[in-house]
N, CA, C and O atoms as a Tinker XYZ file with bonds, in Angstrom:
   352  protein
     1  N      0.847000   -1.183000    0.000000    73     2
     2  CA     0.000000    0.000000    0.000000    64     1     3
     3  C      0.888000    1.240000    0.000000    63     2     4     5
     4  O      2.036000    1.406000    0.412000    81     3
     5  N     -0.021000    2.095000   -0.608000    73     3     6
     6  CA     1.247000    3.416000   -0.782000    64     5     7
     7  C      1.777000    4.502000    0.817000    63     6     8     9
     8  O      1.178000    4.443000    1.890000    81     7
     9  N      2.552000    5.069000    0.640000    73     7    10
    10  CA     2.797000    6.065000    1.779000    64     9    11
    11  C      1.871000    7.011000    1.971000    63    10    12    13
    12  O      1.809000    7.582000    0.882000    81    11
    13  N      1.043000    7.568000    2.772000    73    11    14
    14  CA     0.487000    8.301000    2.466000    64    13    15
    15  C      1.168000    9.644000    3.961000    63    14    16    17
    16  O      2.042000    9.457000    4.808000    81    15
    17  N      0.550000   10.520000    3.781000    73    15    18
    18  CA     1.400000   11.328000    4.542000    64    17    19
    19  C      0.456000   13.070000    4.308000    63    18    20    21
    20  O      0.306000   13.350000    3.118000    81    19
    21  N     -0.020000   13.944000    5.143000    73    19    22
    22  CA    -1.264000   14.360000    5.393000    64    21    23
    23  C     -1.130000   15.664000    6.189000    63    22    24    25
    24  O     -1.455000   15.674000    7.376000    81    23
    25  N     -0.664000   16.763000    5.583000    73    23    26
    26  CA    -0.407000   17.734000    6.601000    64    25    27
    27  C     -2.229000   18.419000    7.171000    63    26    28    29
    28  O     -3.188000   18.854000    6.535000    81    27
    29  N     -2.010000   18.235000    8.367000    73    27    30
    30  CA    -3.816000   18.699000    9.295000    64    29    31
    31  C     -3.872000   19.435000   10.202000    63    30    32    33
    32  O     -2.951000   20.068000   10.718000    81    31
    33  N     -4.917000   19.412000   10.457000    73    31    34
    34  CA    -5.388000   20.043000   12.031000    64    33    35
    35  C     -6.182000   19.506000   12.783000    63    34    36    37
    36  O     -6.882000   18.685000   12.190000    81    35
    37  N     -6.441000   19.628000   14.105000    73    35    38
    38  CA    -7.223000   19.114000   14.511000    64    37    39
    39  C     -8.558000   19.142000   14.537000    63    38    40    41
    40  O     -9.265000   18.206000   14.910000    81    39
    41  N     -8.946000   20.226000   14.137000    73    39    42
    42  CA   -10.167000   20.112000   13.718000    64    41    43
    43  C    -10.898000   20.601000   12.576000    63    42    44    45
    44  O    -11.802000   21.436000   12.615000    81    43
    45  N    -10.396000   19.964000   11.459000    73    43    46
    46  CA   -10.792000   20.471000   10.025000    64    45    47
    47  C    -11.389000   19.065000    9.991000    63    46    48    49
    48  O    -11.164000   17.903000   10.330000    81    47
    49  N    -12.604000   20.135000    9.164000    73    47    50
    50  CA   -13.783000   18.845000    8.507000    64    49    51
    51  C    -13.043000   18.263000    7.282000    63    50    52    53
    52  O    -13.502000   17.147000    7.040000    81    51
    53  N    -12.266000   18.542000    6.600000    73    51    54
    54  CA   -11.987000   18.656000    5.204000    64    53    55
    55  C    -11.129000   17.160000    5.574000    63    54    56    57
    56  O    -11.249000   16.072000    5.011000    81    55
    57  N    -10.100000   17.603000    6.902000    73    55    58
    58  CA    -8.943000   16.509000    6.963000    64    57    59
    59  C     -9.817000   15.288000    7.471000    63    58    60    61
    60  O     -9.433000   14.119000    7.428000    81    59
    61  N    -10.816000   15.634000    7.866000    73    59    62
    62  CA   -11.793000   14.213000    8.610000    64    61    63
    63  C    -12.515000   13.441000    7.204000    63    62    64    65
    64  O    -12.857000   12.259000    7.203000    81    63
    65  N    -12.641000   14.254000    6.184000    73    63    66
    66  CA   -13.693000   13.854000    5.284000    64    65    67
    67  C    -12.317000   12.845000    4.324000    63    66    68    69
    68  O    -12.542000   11.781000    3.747000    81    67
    69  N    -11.005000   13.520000    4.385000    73    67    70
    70  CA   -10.301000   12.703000    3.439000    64    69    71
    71  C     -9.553000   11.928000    3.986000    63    70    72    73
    72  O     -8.771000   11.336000    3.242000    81    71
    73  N     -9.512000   11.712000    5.067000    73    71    74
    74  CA    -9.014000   10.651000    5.910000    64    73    75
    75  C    -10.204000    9.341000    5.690000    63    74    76    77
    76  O     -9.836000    8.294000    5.158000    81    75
    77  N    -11.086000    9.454000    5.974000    73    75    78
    78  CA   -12.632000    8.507000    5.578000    64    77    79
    79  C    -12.301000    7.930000    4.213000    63    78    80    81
    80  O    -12.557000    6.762000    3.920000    81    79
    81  N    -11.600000    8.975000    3.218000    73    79    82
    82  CA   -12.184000    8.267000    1.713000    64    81    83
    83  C    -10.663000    7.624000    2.030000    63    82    84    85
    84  O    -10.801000    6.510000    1.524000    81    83
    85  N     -9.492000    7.653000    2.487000    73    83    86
    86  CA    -8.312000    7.318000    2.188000    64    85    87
    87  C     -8.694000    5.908000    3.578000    63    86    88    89
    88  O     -7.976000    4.977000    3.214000    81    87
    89  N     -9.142000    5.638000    4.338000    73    87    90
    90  CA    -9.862000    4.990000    5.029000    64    89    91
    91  C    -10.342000    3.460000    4.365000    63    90    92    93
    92  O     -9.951000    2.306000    4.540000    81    91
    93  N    -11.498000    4.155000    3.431000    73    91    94
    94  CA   -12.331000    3.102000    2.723000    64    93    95
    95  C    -11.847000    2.342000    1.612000    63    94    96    97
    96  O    -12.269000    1.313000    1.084000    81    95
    97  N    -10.652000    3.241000    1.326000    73    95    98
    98  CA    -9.797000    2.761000    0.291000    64    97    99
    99  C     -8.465000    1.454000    1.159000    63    98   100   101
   100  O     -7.381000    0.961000    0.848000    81    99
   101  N     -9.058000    1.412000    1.882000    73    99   102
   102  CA    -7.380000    0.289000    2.643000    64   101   103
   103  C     -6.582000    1.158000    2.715000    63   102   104   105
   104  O     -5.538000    0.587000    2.399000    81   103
   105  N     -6.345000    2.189000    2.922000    73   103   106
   106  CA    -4.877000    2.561000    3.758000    64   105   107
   107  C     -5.200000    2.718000    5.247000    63   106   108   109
   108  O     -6.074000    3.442000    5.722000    81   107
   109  N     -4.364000    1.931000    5.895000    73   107   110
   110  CA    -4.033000    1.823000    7.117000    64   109   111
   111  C     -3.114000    2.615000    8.044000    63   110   112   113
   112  O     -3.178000    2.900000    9.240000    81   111
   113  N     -2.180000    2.885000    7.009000    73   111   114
   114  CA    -1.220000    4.286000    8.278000    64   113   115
   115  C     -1.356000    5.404000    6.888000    63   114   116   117
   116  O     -1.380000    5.091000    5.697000    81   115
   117  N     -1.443000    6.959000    7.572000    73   115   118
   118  CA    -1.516000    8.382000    7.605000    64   117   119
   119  C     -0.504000    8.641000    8.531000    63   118   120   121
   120  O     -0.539000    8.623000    9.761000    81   119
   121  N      0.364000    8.873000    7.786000    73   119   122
   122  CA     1.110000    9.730000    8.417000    64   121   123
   123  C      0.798000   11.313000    8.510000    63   122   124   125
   124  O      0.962000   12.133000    7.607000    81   123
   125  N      0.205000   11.601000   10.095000    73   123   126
   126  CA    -0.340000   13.180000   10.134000    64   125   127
   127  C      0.545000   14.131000   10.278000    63   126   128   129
   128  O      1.224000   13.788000   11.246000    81   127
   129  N      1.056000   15.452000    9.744000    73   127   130
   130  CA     1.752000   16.284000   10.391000    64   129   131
   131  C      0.849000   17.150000   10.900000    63   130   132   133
   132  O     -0.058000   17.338000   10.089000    81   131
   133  N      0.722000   17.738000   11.877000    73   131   134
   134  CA    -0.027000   18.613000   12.416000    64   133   135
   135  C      0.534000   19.943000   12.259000    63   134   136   137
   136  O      1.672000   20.234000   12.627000    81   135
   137  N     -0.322000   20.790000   11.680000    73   135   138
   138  CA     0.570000   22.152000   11.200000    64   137   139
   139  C     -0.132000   23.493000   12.645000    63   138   140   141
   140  O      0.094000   24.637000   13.037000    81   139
   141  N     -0.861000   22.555000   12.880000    73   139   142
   142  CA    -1.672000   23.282000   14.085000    64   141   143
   143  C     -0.809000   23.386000   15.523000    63   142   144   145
   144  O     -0.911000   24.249000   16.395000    81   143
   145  N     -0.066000   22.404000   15.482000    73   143   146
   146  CA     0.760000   22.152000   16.635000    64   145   147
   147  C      2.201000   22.834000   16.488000    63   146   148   149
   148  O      2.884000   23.173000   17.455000    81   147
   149  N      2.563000   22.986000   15.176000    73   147   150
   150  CA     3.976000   23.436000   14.877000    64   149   151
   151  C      3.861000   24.245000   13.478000    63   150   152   153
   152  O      3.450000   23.783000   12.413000    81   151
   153  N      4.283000   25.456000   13.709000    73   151   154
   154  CA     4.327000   26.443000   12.759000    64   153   155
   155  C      5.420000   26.398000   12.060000    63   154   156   157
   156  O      5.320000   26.715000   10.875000    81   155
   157  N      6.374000   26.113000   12.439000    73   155   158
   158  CA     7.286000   25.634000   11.532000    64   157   159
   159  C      6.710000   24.654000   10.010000    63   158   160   161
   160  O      6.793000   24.919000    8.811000    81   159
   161  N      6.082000   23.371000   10.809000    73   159   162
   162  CA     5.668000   22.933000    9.594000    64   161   163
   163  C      4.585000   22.962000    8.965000    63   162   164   165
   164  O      4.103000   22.074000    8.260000    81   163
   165  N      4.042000   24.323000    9.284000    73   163   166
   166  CA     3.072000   24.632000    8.826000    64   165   167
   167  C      3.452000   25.755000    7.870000    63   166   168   169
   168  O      2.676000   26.208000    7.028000    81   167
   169  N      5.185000   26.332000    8.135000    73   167   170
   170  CA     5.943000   27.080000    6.525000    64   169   171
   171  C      6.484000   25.934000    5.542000    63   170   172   173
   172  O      6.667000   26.112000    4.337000    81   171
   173  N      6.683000   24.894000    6.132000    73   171   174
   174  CA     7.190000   23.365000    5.318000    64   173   175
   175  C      6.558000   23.466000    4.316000    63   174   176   177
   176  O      7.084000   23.763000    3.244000    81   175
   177  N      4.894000   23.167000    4.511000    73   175   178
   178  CA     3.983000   23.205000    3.858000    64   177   179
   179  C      3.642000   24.005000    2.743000    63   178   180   181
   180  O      3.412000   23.731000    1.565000    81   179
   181  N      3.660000   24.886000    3.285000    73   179   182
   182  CA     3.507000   26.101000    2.130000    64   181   183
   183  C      4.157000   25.984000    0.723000    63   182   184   185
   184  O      3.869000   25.902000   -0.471000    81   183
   185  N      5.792000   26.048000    2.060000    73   183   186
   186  CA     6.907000   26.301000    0.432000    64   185   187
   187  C      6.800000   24.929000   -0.292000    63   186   188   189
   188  O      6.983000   25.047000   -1.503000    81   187
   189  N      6.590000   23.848000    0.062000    73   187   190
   190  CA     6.195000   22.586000   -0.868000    64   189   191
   191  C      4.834000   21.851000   -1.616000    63   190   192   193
   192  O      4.690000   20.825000   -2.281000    81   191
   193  N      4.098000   22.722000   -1.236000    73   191   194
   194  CA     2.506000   23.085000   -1.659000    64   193   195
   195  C      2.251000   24.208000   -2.580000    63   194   196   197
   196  O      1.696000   24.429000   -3.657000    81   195
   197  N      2.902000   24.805000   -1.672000    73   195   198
   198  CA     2.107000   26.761000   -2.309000    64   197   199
   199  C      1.056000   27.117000   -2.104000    63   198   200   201
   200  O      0.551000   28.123000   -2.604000    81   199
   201  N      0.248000   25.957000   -0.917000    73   199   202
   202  CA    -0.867000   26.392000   -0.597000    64   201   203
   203  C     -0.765000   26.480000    0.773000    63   202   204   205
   204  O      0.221000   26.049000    1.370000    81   203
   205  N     -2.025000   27.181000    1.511000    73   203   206
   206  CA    -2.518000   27.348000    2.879000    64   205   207
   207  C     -3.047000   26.656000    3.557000    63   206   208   209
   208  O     -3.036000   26.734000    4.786000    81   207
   209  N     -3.688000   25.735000    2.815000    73   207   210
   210  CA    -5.065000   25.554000    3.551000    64   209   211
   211  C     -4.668000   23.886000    3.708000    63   210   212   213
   212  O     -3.656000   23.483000    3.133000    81   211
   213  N     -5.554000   22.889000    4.554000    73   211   214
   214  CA    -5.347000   21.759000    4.481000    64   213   215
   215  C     -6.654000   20.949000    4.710000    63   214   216   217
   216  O     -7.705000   21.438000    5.124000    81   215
   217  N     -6.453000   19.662000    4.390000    73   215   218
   218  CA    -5.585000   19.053000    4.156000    64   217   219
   219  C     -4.696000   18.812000    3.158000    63   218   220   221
   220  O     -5.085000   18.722000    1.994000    81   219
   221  N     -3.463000   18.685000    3.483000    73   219   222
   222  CA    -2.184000   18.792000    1.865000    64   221   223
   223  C     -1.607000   17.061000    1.820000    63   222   224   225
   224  O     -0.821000   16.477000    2.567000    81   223
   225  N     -2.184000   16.699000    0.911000    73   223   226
   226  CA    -1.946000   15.345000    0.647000    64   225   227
   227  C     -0.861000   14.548000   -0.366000    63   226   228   229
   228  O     -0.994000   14.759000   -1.571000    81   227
   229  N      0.050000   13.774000    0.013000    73   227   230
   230  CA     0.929000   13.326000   -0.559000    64   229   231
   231  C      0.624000   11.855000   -0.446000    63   230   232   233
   232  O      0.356000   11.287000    0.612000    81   231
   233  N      0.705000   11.149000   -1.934000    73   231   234
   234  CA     0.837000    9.538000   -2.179000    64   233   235
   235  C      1.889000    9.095000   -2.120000    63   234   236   237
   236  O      2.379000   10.140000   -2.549000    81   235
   237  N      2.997000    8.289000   -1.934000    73   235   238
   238  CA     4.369000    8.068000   -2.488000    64   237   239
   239  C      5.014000    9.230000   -2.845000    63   238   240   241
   240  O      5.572000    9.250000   -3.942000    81   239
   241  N      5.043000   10.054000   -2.246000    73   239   242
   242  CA     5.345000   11.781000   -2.327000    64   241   243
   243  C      5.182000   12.596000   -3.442000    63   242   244   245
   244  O      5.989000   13.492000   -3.686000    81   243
   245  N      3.983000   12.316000   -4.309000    73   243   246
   246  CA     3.564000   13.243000   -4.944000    64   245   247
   247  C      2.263000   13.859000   -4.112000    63   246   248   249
   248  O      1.341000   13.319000   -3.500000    81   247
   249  N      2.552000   14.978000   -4.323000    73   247   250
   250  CA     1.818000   15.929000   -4.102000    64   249   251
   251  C      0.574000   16.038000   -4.892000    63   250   252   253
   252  O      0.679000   16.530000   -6.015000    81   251
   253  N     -1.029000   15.509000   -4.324000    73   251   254
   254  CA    -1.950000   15.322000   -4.932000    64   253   255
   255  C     -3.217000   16.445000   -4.400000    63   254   256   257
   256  O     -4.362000   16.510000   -4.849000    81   255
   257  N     -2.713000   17.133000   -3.503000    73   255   258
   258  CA    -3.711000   18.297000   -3.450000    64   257   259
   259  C     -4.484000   18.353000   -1.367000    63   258   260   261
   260  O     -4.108000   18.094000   -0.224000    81   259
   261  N     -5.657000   18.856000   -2.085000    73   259   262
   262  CA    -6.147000   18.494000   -0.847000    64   261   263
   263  C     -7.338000   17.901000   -0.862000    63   262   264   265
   264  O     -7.583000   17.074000   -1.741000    81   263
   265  N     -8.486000   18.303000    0.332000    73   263   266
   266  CA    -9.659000   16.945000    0.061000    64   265   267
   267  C    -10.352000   16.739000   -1.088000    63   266   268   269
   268  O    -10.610000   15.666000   -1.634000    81   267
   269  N    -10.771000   18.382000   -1.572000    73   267   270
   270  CA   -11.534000   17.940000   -3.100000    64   269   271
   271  C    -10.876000   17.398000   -4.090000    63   270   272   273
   272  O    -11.486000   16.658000   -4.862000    81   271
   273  N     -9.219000   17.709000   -4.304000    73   271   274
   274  CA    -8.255000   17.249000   -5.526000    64   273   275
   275  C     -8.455000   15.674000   -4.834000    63   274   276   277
   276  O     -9.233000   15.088000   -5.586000    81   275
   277  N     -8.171000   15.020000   -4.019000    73   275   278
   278  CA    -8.559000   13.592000   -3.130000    64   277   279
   279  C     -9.846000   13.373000   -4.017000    63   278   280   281
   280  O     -9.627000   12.751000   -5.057000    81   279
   281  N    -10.950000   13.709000   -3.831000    73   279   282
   282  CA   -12.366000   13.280000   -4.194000    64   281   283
   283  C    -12.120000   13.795000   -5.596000    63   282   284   285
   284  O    -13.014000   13.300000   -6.281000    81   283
   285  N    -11.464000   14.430000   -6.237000    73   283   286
   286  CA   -11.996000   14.033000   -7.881000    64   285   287
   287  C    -11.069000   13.187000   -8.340000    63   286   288   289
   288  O    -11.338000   12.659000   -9.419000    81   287
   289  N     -9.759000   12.824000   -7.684000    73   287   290
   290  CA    -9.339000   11.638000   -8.105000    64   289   291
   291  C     -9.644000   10.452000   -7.974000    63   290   292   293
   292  O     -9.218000    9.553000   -8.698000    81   291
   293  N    -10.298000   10.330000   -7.181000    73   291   294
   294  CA   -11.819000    9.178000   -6.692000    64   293   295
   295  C    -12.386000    9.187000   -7.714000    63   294   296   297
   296  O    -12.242000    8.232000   -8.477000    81   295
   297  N    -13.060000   10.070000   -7.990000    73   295   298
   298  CA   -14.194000   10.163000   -9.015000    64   297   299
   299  C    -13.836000   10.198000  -10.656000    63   298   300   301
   300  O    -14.718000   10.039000  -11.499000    81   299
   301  N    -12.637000   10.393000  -10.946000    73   299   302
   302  CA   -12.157000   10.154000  -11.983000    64   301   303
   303  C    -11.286000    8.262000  -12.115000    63   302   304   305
   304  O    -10.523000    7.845000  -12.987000    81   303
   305  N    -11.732000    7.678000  -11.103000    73   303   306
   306  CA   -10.760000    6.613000  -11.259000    64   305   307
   307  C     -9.531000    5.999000  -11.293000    63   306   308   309
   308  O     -9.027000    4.977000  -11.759000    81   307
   309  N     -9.168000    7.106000  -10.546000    73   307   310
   310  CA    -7.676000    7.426000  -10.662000    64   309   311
   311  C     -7.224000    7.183000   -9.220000    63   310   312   313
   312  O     -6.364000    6.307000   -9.126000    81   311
   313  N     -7.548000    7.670000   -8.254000    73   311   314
   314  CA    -7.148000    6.918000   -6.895000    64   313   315
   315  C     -6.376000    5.694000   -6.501000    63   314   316   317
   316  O     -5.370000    5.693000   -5.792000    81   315
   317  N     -7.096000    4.407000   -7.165000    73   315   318
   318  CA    -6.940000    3.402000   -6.750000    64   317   319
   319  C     -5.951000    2.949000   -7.307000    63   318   320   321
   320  O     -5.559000    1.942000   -6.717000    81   319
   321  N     -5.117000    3.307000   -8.507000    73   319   322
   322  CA    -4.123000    3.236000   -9.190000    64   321   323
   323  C     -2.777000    3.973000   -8.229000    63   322   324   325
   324  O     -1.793000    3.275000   -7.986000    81   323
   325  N     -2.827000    5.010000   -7.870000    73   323   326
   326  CA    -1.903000    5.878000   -7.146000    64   325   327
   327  C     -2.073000    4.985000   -6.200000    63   326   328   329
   328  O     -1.229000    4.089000   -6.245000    81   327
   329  N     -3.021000    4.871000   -5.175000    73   327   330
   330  CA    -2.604000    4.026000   -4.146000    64   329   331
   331  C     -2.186000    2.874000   -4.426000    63   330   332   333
   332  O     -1.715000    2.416000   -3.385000    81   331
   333  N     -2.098000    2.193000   -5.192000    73   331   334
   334  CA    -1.643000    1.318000   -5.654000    64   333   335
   335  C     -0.049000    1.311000   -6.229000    63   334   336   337
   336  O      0.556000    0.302000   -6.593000    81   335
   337  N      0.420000    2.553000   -6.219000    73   335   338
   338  CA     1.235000    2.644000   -7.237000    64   337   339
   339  C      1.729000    2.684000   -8.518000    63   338   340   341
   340  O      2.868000    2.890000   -8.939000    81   339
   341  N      0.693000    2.454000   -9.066000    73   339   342
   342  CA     0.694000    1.757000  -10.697000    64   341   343
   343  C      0.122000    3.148000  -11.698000    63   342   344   345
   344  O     -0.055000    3.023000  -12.910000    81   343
   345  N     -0.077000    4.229000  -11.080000    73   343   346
   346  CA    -0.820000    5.153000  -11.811000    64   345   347
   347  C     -0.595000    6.160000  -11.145000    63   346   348   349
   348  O     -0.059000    6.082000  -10.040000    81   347
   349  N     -1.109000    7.751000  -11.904000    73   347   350
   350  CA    -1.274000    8.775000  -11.161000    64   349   351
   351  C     -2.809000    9.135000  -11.270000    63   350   352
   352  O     -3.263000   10.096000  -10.648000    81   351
C-alpha cells in the first residue's frame, strides 16, 4: 500500500472527510503532520505546496492536493491506481 502522509489540524472537517475516503480505500497508516501544533511545519507546507489551507496530501510523495483534488481523483478513477502505485 502506498505512503500516504497528510499535513492537518485538529479540527478540520476537510482533513476528517479525506481521511474517511483514504480509510475506505485500505490505507491503514496516515502519516499526520499537524501544522496546528507546529508552525514551523506549517511554513514546510507552504513552500512545498504553495498552498494554505489543508488538508495537503501526498501519495508516495507526490503531491496530490487536498480533500476535493482527493475526491476528484476518486471520481475520476484514478485513486486506486496511485494508491496502488501503478498510476497517477
Amino acid at each position: 500500500m502506498a505512503k500516504v502522509v497528510m499535513y492537518a489540524t485538529a479540527v478540520c472537517p476537510y482533513c476528517v472527510r479525506a481521511e474517511q475516503l483514504l480509510r475506505r480505500k485500505g490505507v491503514a497508516e496516515i502519516e499526520k503532520i499537524r501544522i496546528d501544533l507546529d508552525s514551523a511545519q506549517r511554513e514546510i507546507m507552504m513552500q512545498i505546496t504553495g498552498r494554505r489551507t489543508v488538508p495537503q496530501i501526498f501519495i508516495n510523495e507526490a503531491h496530490v492536493g487536498g480533500c476535493d483534488d482527493l475526491y476528484a481523483l476518486e471520481h475520476e478513477g484514478r485513486l486506486d491506481a496511485l494508491l496502488a502505485g501503478t498510476g497517477a
